[in-house]
N, C-alpha and C positions, 0 to 999 in steps of 0.2 A: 181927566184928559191930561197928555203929556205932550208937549210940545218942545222940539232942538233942534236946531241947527248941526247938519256933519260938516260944512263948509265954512261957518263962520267962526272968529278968532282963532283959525287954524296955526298953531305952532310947531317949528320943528326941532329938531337937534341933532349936531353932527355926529353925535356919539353916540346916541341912544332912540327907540322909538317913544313919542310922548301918547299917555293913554289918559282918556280923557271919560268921564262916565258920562254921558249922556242926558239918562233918566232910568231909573227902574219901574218895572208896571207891578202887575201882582202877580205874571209869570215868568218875565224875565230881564235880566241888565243889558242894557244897550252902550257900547263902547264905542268909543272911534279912537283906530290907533293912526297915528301919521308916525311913518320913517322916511326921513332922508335918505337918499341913492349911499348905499353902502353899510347903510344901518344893518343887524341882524337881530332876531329877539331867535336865542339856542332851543335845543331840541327840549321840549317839553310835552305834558299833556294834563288831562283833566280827567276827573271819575265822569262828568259830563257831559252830553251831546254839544255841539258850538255847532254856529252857523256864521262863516269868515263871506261880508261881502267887500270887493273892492267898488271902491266910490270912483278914485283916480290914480292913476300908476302901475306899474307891472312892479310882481318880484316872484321871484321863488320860492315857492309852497313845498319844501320835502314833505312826503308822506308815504307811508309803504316802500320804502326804498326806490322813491321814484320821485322828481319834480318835474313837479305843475309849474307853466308858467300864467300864471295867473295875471288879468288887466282888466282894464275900466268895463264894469257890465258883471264881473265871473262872480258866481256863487261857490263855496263849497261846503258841503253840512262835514263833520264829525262826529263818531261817534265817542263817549266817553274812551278812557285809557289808549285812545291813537296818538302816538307820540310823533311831531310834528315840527317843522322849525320853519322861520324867514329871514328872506334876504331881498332887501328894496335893491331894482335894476334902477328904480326911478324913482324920486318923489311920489311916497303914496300914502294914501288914505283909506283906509278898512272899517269899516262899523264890523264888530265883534257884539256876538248875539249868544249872552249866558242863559242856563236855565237860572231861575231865583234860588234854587240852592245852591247853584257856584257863589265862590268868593272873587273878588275885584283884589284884591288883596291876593292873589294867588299868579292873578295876571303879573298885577305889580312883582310879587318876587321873582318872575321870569328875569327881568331887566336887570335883578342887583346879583344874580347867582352868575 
C-alpha cells in the first residue's frame, strides 16, 4: 500500500515548476508538479503514454497545434511521442501519471533544457 498527499507541503517557484515524486506502485510513477502563474515547463514529450490531472489552477496545455485550457477537475491522457508544453494562468497543481518504464529524471531534464 502507498499512501501521499497532493496538497500537503506544497512548494512553489517563481522561475520554475517544482516536481515532486509522489510514490511509485509496480505500474506506475505518481508525480505532482505545482507552477506558479507565469511558470512554463517547454515543448517536450515522452516514448510513453502520461496521464496529466489538474488538482488546482488553470494553464495552457499546447498539444497538436492547439491549447487546452485546462482547470480544477480536467483530465488529459497522452499518448507516447506527443509533444506538448505549459504554461501556469494560475497557481497550479498536477499529479503527472508515468508508466514504470518512464524516467522521473526525464521529467526533471524538461526544467534545466
Amino acid at each position: 500500500m502507498e499512501l501521499a498527499s497532493i496538497i500537503e507541503d506544497l512548494e512553489y517557484n517563481e522561475s520554475k515548476p517544482i516536481i515532486k515524486v509522489l510514490f511509485e506502485t509496480s505500474f506506475t510513477k505518481e508525480i505532482r508538479i505545482a507552477m506558479m502563474a507565469g511558470t512554463e515547463m517547454k515543448k517536450h514529450q515522452t516514448s510513453f503514454p502520461i496521464v496529466v490531472q489538474m488538482v488546482e489552477g488553470n494553464l495552457d496545455f499546447g498539444v497538436n497545434n492547439e491549447i487546452l485550457d485546462l482547470k480544477k477537475g480536467d483530465l488529459i491522457a497522452l499518448d507516447g511521442g506527443v509533444p506538448h508544453d505549459l504554461k501556469a494562468k494560475l497557481d497550479s497543481v498536477m499529479r503527472l501519471t508515468l508508466t514504470k518504464n518512464d524516467q522521473i529524471d526525464r521529467v526533471k531534464k524538461v526544467l534545466k533544457d
